[in-house]
DOKENU-547249 format. One record per residue: residue in three letters; x, y negated, z of N, C-alpha, C in turn. Coordinates in Angstrom, 1 decimal. Example, Ala and Ser with C-alpha at 12.3 -4.5 7.8 and 13.67 -1.06 7.14 Angstrom:
2
{ALA, {13.2, 5.7, 7.8}, {12.3, 4.5, 7.8}, {13.2, 3.3, 7.8}}
{SER, {12.8, 2.2, 7.1}, {13.7, 1.1, 7.1}, {12.9, 0.0, 7.9}}
END
This chain:
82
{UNK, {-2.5, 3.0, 60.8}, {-1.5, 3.8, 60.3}, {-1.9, 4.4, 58.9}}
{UNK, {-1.2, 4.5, 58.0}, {-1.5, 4.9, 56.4}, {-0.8, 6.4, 56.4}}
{UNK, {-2.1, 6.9, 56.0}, {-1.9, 8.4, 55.6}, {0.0, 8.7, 54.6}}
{UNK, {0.5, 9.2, 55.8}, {1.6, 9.9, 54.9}, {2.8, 9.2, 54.8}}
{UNK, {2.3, 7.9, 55.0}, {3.3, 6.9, 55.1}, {3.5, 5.9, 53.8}}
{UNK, {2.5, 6.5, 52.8}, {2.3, 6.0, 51.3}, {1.7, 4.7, 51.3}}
{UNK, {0.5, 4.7, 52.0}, {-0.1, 3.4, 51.7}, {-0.7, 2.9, 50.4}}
{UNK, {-0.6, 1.5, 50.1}, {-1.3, 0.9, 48.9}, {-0.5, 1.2, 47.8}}
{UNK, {1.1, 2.0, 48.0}, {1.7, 2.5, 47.2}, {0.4, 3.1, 46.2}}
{UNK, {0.3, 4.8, 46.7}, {-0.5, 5.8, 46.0}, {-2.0, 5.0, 45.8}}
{UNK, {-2.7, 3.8, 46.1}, {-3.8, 3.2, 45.9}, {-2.9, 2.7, 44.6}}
{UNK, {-2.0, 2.2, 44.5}, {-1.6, 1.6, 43.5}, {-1.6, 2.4, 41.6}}
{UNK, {-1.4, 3.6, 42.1}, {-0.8, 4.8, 41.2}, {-2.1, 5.2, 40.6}}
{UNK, {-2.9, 5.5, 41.7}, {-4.4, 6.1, 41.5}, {-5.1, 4.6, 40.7}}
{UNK, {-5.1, 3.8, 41.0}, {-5.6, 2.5, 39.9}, {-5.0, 3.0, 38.4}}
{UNK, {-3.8, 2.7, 38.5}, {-3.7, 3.3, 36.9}, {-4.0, 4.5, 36.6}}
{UNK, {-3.8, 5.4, 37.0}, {-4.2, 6.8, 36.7}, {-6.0, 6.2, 36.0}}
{UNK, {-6.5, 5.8, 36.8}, {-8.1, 5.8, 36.1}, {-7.8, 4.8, 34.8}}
{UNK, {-7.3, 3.7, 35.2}, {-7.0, 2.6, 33.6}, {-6.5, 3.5, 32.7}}
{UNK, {-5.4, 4.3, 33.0}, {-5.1, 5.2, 31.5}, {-6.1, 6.2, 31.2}}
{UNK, {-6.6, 6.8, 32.2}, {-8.1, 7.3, 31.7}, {-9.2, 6.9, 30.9}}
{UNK, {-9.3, 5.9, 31.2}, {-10.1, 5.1, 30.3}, {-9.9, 4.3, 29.4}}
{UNK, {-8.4, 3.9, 29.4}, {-8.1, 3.8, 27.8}, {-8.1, 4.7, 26.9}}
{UNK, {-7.5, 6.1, 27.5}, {-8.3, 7.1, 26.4}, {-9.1, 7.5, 25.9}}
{UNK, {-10.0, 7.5, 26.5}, {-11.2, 8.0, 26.1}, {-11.9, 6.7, 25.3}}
{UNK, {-11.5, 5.3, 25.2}, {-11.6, 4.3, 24.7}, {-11.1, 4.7, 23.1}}
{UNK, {-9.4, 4.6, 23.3}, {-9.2, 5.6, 22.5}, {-9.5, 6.4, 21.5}}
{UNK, {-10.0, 7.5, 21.9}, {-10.6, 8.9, 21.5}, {-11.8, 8.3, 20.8}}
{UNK, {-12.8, 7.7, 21.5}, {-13.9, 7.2, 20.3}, {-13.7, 6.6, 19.0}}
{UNK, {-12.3, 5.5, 19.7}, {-12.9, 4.5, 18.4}, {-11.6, 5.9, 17.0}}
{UNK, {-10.8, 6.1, 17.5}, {-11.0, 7.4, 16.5}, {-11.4, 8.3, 16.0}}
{UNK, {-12.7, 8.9, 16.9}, {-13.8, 9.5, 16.2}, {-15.2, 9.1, 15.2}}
{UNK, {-15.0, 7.9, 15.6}, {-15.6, 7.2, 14.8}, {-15.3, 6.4, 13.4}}
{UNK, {-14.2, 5.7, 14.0}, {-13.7, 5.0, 12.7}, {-13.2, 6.2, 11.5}}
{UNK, {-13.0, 7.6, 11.9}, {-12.6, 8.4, 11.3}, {-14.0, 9.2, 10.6}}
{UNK, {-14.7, 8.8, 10.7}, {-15.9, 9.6, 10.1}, {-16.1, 10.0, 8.9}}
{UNK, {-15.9, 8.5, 8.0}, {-16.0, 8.5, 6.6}, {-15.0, 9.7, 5.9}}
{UNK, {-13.8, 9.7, 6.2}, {-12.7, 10.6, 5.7}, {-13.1, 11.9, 6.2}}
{UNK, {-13.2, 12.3, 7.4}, {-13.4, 13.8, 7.6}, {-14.7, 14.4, 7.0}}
{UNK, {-15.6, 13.2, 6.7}, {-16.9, 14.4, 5.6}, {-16.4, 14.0, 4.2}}
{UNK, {-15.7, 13.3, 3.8}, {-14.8, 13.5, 2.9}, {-14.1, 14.3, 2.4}}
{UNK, {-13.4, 14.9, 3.6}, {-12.6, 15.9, 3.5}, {-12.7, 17.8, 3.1}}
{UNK, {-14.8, 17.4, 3.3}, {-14.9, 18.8, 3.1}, {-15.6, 18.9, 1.4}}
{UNK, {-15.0, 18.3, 0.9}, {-15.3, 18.7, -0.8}, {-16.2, 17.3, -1.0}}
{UNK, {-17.0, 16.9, 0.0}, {-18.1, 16.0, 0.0}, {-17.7, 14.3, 0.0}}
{UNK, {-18.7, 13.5, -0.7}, {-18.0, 12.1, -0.3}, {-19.8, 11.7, -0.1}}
{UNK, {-19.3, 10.8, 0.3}, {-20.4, 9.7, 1.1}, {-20.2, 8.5, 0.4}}
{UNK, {-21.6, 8.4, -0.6}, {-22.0, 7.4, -1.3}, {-21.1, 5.8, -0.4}}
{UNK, {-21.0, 4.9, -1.3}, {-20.6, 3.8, -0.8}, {-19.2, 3.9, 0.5}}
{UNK, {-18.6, 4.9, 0.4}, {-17.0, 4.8, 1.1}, {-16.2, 4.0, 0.7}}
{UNK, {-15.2, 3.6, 1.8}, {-14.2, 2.8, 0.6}, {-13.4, 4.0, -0.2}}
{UNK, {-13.6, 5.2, -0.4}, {-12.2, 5.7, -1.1}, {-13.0, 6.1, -2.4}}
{UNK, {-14.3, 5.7, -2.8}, {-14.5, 6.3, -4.1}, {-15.0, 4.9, -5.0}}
{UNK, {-14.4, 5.2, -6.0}, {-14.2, 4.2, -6.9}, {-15.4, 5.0, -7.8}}
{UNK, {-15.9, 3.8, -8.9}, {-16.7, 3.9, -10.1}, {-16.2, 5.8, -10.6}}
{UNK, {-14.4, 5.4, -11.5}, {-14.4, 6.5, -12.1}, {-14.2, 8.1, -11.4}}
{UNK, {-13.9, 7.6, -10.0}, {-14.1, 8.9, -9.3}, {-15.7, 9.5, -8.8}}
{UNK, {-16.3, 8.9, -8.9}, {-17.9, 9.4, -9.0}, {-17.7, 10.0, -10.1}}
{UNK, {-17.4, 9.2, -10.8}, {-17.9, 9.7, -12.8}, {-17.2, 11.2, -12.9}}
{UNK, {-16.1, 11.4, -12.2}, {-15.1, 12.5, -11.9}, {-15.6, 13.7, -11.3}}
{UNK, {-16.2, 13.0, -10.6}, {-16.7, 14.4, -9.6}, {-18.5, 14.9, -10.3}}
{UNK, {-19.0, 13.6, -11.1}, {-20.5, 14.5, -11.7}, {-20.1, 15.2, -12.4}}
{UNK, {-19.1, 14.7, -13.6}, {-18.5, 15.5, -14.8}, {-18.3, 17.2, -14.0}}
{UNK, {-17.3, 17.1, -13.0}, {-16.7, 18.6, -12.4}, {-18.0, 19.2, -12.0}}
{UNK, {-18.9, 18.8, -11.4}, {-19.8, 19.4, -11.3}, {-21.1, 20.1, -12.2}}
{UNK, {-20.7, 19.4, -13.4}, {-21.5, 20.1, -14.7}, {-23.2, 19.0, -14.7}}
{UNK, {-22.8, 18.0, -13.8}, {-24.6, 16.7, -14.1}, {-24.0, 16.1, -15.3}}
{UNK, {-23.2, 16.1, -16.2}, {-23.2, 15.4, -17.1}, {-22.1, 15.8, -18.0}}
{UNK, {-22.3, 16.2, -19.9}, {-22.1, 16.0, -20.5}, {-20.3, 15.5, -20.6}}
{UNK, {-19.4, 16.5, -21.5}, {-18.4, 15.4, -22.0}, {-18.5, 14.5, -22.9}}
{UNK, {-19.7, 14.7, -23.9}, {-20.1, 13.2, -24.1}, {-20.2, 12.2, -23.4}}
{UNK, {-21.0, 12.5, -22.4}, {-21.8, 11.1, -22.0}, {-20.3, 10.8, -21.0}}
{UNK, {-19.8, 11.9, -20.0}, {-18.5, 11.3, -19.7}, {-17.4, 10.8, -20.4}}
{UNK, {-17.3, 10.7, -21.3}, {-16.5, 9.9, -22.5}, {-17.2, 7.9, -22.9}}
{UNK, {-18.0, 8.5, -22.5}, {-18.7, 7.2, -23.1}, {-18.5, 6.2, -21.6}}
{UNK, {-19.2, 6.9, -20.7}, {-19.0, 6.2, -19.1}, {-17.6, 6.0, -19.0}}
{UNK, {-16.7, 6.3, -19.2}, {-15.8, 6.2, -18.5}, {-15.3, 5.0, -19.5}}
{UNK, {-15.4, 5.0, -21.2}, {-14.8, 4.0, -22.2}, {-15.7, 2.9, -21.2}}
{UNK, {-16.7, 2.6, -20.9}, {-17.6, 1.6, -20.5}, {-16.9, 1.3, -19.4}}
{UNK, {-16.4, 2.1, -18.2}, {-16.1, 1.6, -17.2}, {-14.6, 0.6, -17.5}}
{UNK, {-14.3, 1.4, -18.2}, {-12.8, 1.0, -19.1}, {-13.1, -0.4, -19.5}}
{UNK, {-14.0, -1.3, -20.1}, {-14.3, -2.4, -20.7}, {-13.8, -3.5, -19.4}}
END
């Protein structure tokens, strides 16, 4: 006799209940991860070799920070320009 009258019904429901469980959290990592690069990005900071910074956006961000010269940023950037 099956509890309640349910049977392999609720065995049935309770299987997916854990499969969608675990697709989430499946999920949930590979977006905490693959999201890494952008969110320390996002706090003013970039991470050497990301895909979102290009040559003249380094050159952009030493300049704003005062490591270099509008000379010499004039000159890097005509160079990158070539």
């Amino acid at each position: 006799m099956m509890a309640f009258g349910f049977g392999g019904f609720s065995m049935f429901f309770m299987f997916i209940f854990w499969i969608v469980i675990a697709g989430l959290v499946v999920w949930a990592l590979l977006q905490f991860l693959s999201g890494a690069p952008e969110r320390a990005a996002s706090n003013g900071r970039t991470i050497p070799g990301s895909r979102h910074d290009s040559a003249l956006d380094v050159l952009k961000q030493r300049y704003a920070r005062g490591e270099i010269s509008k000379d010499e940023f004039d000159d890097m950037r005509h160079e990158l320009s070539l």
